[in-house]
C-alpha positions in Angstrom: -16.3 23.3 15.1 -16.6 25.1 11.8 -14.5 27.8 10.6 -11.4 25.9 10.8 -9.0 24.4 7.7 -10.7 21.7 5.8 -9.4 18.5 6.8 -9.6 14.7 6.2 -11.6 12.8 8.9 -10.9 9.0 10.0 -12.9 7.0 11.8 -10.0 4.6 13.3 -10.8 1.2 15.2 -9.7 1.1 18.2 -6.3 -0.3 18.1 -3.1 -0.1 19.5 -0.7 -2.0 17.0 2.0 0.4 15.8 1.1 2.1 12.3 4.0 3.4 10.8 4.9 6.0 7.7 1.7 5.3 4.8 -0.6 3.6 7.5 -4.1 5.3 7.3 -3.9 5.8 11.2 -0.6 7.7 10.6 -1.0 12.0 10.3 2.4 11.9 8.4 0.7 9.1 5.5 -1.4 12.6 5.1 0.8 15.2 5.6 3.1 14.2 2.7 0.3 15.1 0.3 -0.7 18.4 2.3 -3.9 16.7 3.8 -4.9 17.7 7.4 -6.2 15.2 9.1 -8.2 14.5 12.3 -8.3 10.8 13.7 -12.0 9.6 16.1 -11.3 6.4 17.6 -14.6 4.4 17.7 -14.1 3.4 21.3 -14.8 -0.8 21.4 -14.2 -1.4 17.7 -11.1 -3.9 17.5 -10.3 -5.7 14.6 -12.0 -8.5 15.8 -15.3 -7.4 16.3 -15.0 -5.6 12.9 -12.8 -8.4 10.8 -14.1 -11.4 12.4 -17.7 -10.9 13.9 -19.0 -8.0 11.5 -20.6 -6.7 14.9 -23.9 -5.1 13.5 -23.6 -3.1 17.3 -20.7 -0.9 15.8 -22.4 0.8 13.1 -24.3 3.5 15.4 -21.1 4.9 16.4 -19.4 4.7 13.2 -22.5 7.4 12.1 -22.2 8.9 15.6 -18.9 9.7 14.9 -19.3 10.4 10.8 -21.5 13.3 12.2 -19.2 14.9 14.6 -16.3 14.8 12.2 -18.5 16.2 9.3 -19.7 19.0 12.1 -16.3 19.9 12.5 -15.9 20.6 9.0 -14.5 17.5 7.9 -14.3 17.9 3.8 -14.4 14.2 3.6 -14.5 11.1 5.3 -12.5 7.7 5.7 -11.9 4.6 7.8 -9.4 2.6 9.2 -10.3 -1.1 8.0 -11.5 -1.7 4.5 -13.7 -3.7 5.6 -15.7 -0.8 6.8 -16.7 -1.0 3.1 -19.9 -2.9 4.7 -21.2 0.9 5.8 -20.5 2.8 2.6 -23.9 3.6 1.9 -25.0 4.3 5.2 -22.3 6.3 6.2 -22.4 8.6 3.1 -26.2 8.8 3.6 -25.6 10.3 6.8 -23.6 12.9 5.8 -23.1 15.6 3.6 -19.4 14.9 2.8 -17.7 12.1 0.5 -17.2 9.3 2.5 -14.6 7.3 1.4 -15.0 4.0 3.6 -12.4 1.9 1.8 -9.7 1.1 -0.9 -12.1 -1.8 -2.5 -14.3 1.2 -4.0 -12.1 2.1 -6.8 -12.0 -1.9 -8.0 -14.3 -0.9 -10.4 -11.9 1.6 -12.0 -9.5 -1.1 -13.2 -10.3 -3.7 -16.3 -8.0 -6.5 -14.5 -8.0 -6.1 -10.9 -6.8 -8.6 -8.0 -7.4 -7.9 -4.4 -4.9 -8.2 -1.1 -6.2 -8.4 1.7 -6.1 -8.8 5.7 -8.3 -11.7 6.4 -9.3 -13.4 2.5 -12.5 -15.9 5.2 -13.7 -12.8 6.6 -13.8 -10.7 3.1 -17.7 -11.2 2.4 -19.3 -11.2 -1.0 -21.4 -8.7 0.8 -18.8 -6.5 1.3 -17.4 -6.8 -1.9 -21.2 -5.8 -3.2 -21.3 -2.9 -0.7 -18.1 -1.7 -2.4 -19.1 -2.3 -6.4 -16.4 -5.1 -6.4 -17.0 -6.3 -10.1 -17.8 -10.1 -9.2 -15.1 -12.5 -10.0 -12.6 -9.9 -8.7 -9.5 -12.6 -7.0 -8.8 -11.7 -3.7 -5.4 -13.1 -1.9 -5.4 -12.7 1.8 -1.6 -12.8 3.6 -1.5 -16.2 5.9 -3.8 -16.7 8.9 -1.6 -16.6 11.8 1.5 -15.0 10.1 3.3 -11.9 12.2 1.0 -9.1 9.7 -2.6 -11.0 10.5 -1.6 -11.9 13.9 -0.5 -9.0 15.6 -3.3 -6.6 14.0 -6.4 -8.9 14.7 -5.2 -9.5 18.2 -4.5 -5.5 18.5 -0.7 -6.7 19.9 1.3 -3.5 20.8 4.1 -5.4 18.9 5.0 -5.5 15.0 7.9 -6.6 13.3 7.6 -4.1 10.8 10.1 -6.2 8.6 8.6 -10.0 8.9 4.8 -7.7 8.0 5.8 -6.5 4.8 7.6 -10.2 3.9 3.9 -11.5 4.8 2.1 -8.8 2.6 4.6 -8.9 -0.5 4.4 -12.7 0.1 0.5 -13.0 -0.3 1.0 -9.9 -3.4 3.4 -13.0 -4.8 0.4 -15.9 -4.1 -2.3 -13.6 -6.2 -0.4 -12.8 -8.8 1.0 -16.3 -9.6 -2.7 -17.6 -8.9 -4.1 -15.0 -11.2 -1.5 -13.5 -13.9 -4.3 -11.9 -15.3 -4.2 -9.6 -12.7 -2.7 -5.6 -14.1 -4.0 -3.6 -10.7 -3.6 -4.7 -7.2 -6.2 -3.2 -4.6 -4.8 -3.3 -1.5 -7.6 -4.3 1.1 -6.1 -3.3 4.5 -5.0 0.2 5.3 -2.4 -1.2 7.2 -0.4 -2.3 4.1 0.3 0.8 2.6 3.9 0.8 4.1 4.4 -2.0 1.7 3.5 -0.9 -1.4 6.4 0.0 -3.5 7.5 -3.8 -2.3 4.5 -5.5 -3.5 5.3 -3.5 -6.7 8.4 -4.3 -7.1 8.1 -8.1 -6.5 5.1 -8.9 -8.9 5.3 -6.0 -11.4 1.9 -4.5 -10.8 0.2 -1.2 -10.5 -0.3 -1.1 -6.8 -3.1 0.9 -5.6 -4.1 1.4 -1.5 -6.3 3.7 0.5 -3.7 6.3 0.9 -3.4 6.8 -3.1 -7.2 6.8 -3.4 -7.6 9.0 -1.0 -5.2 11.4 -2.2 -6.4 11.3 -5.7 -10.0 12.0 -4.4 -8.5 14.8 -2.1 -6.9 16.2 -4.9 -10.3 16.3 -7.2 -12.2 18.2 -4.3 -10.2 21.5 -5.8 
């Protein structure tokens, strides 16, 4: 539907974990840096089909819905799993927006970057490829099976929002003591954004997430 505001468009998995404050699936992550924004569940993709299986079935809709968001005058385009990085190309070939399919794209910005992620077995060298991941990039995941990973892969209506950002600073903690050489963290998962100024704070790094990317490249649209 054109004539309308520009606005941000998210292609969200289809989850129902709760996503609070700085979450990509949260208006208000947006609304703090004056971005509308219009969320398109992609009905059937749940973290595990996307995390776990890479389900080559899912990227038809993911273009499906890139084009109806773009046709409703989306200015850009983002997702709600960084490991959507897999359809960069495709999705940006598709249409004539940016596409911005995950944090992991502006690795390349940074001279010493470490990544955090969700789910450090599922995070493909492919993906990282897909994304222009400089190679030998570290990536920390948080623990298999801790309160963060489990909740969101089993898309649990429950999260202790408190015990999540101990798991996510706690993995931030792992990375950094692994690799000290690390200045920039990328986080991975659009779901850690709440915890950022934590992660920060507890290893001393420049933290960078999807929401600061995408407000930078918001910002540079003019």
């Amino acid at each position: 539907m054109r004539g309308t505001a520009p606005f941000l468009g998210v292609l969200m998995l289809d989850t129902r974990f709760p996503r609070p404050p700085g979450d990509v699936g949260n208006p208000a992550t947006f609304e703090r840096h004056g971005i509308a924004v219009r969320l398109l569940v992609i009905e059937g993709a749940s973290p595990e089909r996307i995390v776990k299986e890479a389900d080559p079935s899912l990227l038809q809709p993911f273009v499906d819905g890139a084009l109806r968001l773009a046709g409703e005058g989306a200015a850009m385009l983002t997702t709600s799993c960084g490991f959507l990085a897999a359809y960069q190309q495709v999705l940006a070939g598709a249409v004539p927006v940016p596409v911005v399919t995950s944090s992991l794209l502006q690795c390349r910005e940074f001279a010493h970057p470490g990544i955090l992620t969700f789910d450090a077995g599922s995070m493909s060298q492919a993906i990282l490829d897909a994304a222009g991941v400089p190679r030998g990039t570290p990536v920390q995941g948080v623990q298999p099976g801790c309160e963060f990973h489990r909740r969101i892969l089993n898309n649990e209506a429950r999260l202790d929002l408190a015990e999540a950002g101990r798991n996510v600073v706690d993995a931030a903690r792992r990375l950094v003591a692994l690799h000290p050489e690390v200045e920039d963290i990328v986080m991975e998962c659009t779901n850690m954004p709440p915890y950022r100024d934590a992660v920060a704070r507890a290893t001393g790094r420049r933290v960078h997430d999807i929401e600061t990317l995408l407000a930078a490249r918001w910002a540079a649209l003019g």
